[in-house]
C-alpha positions as CSV (number, residue, x, y, z in Angstrom):
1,X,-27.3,132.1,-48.8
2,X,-29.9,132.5,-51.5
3,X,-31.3,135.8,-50.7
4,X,-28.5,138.8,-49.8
5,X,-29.6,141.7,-47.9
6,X,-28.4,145.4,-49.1
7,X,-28.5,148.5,-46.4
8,X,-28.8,151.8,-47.8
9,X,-28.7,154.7,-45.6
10,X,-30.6,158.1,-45.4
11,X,-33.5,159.1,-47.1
12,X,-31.4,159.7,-50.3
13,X,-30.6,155.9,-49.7
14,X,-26.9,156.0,-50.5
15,X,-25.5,152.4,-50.6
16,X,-24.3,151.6,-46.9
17,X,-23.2,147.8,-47.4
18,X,-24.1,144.5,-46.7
19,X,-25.5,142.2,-44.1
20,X,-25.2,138.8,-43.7
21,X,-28.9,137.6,-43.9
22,X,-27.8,134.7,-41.5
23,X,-27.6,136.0,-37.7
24,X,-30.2,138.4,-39.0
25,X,-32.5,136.1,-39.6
26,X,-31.3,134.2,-36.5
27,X,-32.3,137.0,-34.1
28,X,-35.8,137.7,-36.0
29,X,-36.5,134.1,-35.5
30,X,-35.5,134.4,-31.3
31,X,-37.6,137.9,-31.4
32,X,-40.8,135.6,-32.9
33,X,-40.6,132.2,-31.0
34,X,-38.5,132.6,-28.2
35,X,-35.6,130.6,-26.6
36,X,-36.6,127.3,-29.2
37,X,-35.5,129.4,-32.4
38,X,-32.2,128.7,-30.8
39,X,-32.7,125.0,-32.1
40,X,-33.6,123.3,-35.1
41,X,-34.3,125.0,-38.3
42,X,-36.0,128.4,-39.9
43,X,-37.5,128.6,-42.7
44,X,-37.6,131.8,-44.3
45,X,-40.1,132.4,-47.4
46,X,-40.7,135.8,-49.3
47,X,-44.5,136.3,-50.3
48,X,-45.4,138.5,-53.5
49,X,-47.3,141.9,-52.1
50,X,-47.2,145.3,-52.2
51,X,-46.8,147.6,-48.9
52,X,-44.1,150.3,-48.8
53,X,-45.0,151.8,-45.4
54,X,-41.8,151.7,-43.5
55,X,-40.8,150.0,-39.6
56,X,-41.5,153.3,-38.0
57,X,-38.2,152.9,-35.4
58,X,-36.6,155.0,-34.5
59,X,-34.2,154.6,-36.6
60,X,-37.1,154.1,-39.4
61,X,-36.1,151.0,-41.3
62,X,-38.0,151.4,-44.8
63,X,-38.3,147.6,-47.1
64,X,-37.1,148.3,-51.3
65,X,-37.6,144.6,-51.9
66,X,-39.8,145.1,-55.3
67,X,-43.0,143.2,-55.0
68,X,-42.3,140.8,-52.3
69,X,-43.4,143.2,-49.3
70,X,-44.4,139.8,-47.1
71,X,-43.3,136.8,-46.2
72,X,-43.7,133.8,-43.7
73,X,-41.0,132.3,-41.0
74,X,-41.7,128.6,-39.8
75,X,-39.5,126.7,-36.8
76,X,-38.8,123.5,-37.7
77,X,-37.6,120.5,-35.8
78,X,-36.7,117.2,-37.7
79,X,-39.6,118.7,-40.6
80,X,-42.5,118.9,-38.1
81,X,-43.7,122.8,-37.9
82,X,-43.4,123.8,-33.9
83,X,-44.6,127.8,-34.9
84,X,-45.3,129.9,-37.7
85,X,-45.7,133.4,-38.7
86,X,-46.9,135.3,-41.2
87,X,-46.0,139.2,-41.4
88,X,-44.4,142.1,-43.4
89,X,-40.9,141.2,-44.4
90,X,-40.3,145.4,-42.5
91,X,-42.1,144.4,-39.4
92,X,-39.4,141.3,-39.2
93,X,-36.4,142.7,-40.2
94,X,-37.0,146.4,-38.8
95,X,-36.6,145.8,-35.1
96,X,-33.5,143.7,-35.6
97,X,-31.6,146.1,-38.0
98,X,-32.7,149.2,-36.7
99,X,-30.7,149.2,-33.1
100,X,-27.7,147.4,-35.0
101,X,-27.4,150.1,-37.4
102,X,-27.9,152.7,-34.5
103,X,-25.2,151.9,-32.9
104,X,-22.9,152.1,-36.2
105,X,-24.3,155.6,-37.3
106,X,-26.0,156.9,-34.4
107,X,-27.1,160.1,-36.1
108,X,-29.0,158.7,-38.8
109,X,-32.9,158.5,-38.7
110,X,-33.4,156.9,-42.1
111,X,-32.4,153.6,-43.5
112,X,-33.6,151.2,-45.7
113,X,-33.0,147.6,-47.0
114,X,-33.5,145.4,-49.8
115,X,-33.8,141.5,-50.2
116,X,-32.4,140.1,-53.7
117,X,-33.6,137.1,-54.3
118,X,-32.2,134.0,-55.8
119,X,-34.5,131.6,-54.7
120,X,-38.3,131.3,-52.8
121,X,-36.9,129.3,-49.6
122,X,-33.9,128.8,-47.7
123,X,-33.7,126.6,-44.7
124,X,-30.6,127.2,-42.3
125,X,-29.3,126.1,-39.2
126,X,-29.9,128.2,-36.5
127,X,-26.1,128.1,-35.2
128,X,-24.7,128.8,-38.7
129,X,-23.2,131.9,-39.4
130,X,-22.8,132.3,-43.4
131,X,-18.8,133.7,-44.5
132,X,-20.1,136.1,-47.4
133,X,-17.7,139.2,-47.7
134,X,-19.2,142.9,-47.0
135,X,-18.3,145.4,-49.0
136,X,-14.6,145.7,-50.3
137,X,-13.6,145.8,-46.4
138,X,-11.3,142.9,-46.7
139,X,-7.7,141.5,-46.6
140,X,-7.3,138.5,-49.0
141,X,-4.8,135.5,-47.9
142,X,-1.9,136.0,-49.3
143,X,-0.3,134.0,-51.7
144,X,2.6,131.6,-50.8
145,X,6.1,132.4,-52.8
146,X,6.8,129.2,-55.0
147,X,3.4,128.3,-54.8
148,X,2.1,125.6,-57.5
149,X,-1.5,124.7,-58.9
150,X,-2.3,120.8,-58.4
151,X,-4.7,118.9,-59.6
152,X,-6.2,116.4,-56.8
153,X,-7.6,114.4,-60.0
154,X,-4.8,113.9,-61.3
155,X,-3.4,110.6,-61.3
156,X,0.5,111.1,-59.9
157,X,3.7,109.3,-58.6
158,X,3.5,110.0,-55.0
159,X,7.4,111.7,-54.5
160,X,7.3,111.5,-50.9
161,X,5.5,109.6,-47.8
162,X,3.9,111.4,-44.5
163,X,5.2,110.1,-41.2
164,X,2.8,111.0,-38.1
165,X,4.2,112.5,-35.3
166,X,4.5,110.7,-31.9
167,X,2.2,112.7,-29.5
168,X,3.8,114.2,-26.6
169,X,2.8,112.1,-23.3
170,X,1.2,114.4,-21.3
171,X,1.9,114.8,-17.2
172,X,-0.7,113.9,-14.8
173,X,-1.5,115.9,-12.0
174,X,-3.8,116.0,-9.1
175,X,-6.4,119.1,-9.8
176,X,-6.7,119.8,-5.9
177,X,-3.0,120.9,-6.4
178,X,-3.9,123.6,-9.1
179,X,-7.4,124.7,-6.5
180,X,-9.3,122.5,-9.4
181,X,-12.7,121.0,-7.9
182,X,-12.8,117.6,-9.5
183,X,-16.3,117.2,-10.0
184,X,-16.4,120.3,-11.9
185,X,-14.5,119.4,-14.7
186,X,-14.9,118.4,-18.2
187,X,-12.8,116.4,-20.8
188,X,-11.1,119.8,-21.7
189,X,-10.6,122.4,-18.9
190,X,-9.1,125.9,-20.2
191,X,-6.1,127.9,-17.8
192,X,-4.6,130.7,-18.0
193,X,-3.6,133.3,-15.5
194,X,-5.5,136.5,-15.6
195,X,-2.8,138.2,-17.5
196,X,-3.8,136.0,-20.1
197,X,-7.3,136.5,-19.9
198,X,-7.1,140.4,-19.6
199,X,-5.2,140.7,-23.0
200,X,-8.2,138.4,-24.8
201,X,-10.9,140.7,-23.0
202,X,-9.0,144.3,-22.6
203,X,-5.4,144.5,-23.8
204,X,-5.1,142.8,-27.6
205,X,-5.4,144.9,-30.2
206,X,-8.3,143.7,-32.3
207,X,-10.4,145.4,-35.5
208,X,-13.7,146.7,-35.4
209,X,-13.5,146.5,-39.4
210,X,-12.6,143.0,-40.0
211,X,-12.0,139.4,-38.2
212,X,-8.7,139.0,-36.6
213,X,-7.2,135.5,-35.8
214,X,-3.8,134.1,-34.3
215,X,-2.4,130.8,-32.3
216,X,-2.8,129.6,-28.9
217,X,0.7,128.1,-27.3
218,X,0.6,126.6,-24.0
219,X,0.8,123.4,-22.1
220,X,-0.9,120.1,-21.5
221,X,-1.4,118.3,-18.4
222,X,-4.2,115.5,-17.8
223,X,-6.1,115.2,-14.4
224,X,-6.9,111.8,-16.0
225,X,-7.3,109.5,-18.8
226,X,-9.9,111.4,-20.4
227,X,-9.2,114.9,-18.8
228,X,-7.2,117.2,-20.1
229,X,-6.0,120.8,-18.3
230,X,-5.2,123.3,-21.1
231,X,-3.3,126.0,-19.8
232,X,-2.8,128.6,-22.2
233,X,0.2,130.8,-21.9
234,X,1.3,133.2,-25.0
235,X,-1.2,134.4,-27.7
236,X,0.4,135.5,-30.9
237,X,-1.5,136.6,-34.1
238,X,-1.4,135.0,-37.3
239,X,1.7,135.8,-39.8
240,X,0.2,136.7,-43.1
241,X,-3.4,135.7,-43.0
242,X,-6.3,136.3,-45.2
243,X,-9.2,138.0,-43.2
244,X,-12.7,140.0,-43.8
245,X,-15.3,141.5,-42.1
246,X,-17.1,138.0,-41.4
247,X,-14.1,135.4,-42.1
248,X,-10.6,134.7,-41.4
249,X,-8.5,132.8,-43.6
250,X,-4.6,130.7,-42.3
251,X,-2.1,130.5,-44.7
252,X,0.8,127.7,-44.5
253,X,3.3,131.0,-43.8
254,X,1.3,131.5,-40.5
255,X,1.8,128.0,-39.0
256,X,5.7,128.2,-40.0
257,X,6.1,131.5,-38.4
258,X,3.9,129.9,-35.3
259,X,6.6,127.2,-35.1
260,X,9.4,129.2,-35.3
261,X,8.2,131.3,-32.2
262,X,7.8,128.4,-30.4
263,X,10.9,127.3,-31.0
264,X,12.5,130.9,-30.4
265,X,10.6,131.4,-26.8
266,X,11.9,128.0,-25.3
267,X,9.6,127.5,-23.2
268,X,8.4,124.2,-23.9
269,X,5.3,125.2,-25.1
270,X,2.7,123.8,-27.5
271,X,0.1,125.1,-30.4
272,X,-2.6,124.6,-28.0
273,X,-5.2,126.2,-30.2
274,X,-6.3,128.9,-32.1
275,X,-8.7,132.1,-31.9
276,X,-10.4,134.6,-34.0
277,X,-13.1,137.3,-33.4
278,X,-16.5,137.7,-35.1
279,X,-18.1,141.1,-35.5
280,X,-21.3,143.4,-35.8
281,X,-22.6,140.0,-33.7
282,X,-26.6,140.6,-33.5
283,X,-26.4,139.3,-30.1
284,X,-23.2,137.7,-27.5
285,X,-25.1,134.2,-27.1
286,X,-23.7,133.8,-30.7
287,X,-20.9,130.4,-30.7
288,X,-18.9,129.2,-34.0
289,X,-19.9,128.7,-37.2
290,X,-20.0,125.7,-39.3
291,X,-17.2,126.9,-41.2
292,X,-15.4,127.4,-38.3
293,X,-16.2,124.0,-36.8
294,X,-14.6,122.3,-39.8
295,X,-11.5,124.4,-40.1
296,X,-10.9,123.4,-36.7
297,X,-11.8,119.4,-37.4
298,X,-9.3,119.5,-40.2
299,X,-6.6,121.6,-39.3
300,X,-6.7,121.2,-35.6
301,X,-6.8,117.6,-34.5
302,X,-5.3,116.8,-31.2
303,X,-7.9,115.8,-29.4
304,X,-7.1,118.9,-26.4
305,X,-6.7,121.3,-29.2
306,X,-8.8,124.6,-28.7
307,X,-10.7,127.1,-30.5
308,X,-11.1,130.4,-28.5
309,X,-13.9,132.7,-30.2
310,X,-14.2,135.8,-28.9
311,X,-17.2,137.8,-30.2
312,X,-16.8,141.7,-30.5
313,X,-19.5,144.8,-30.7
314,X,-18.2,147.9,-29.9
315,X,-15.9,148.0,-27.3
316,X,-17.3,145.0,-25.2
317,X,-15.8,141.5,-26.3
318,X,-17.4,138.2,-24.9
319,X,-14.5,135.0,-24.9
320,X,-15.5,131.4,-25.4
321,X,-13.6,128.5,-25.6
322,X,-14.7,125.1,-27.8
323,X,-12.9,122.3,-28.4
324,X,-13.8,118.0,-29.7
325,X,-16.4,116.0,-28.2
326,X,-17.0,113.1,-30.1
327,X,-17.8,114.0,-32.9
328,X,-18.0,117.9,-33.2
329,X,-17.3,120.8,-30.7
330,X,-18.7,122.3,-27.5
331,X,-18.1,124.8,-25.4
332,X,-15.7,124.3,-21.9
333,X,-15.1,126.0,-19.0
334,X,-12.5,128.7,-18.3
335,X,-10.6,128.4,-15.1
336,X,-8.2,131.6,-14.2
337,X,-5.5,132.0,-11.8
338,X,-3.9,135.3,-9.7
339,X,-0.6,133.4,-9.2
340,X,-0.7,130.7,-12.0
341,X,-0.6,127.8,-8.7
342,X,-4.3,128.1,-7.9
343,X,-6.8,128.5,-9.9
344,X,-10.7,129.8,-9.9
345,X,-13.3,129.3,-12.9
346,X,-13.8,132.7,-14.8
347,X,-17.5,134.2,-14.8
348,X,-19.8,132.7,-17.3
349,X,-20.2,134.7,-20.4
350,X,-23.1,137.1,-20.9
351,X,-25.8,136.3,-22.8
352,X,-25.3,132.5,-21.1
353,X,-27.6,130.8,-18.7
């Protein structure tokens, strides 16, 4: 991102932290133009002028930014303008911050923010959600032992070949013998039995502080060709990862120790997926970000692979599941069972239509 956005708090205006500029701007844009901010692109552009009277709240939300007191937000779609607006940079950014930094120091009547600015204009996608680090709140990915720096320019002897591996066939079943309507399914179905789904909504242990990621083992069954039932049966989190308040980082040592448990718990199971969590999320309509979608292209690339997001404020937690369709990822349904024979789909997601 080209511009970062610094919080200070109280009317001394210690140094609180930063935001990411992206869902902020994200949730401004939604605030402005409605439901189609949720598509396209946003422009964002900082206009030079002087006004230092502050978003009156409460919390009062006070713009620093020196000399750039305006600016102008346009919607985009394929570089036709559907909307613009014009406005104090404070009268954007104040009702978005203010209730988001309520909720973190409830006590507090006075903050403030400034923009820094490294260029005019930055355009976005509306879905992206940028991995800058806040703060020093952060656990880096550790480093491998017997780790060694190469160079992929350099011209080298290849010392070894790569063999795929066969994929396992999967069993077909008949979804009326699971309580799975037909017509409601789509090319990846999620199960799991609401033990499962408790612990990714109630039980797990995750941070308020930073993002938290692990593995998804299970089993895969087809209903047909181009159906695939994902039933998800242990969650474990990731051995030594790297992780901070807005990314999460695997290491090879957490997809050895991911095999080794599967080996050790004998249960003929699969890596079915992964998950992680995002935080301080402006609102629970927000999905994966493009770093997140490529992550899972690379490293994840069985075609019934997973990638469960669940998206954390407070102590309420929202869980998605996306996984391939064609050519990037979507979202699919959950299905949940009392008895792990019949199952039911889970409730839609706040914050969903």
């Amino acid at each position: 991102m080209d511009i970062d956005l610094t919080i200070y708090q109280g009317e001394d205006q210690f140094h609180f932290g930063e935001f990411a500029l992206s869902p902020v701007l994200r949730h401004a844009a939604l605030l402005c133009f409605g439901d189609r901010a949720r598509r396209g692109q946003i422009e964002f552009q900082l206009e030079e002028s002087e006004d230092d009277r502050p978003w009156t709240g409460p919390p009062q939300v006070r713009n620093l930014t020196d000399r750039f007191a305006r600016c102008s937000i346009r919607l985009l779609n394929d570089g036709e303008t559907l909307a613009v607006e014009r406005m104090r940079v404070v009268d954007l950014f104040g009702p978005v911050l203010a209730p988001e930094l309520a909720q973190l120091q409830p006590e507090e009547t006075h903050w403030a923010f400034r923009l820094r600015k490294r260029r005019v204009a930055t355009l976005l996608q509306v879905a992206e959600v940028l991995a800058e680090r806040l703060l020093s709140n952060e656990r880096p990915a550790p480093e491998a032992e017997g780790s060694v720096d190469v160079d992929p320019g350099e011209r080298r002897h290849r010392p070894f070949t790569l063999t795929p591996m066969a994929a396992t066939d999967a069993e077909l079943v008949q979804p009326s013998t699971l309580g799975l309507d037909p017509e409601r399914l789509g090319r990846l179905n999620i199960l799991m039995s609401k033990d499962i789904h408790d612990e990714f909504l109630r039980r797990m242990p995750l941070s308020n502080r930073m993002e938290e990621g692990g593995f998804l083992l299970g089993r895969i069954s087809k209903a047909a060709d181009d159906v695939h039932l994902v039933q998800i049966t242990h969650i474990t989190p990731a051995h030594r990862s790297g992780a901070g308040v807005i990314h999460f980082t695997f290491t090879g040592d957490s997809f050895l120790a991911a095999a080794q448990l599967i080996e050790d718990r004998g249960e003929d199971e699969q890596l079915v997926g992964w998950y992680h969590t995002h935080l301080f999320g402006l609102d629970f309509s927000m999905g994966l970000s493009s770093i997140d979608v490529d992550l899972h292209l690379a490293t994840f690339q069985r075609p019934w692979q997973v990638a469960a997001l669940i998206n954390i404020r407070r102590r309420d937690r929202v869980l998605r599941f996306y996984g391939r369709d064609e050519k990037t990822l979507r979202e699919y349904d959950q299905w949940i069972s009392d008895d792990r024979t019949s199952y039911r789909p889970a409730p839609r997601p706040m914050g969903d239509d």
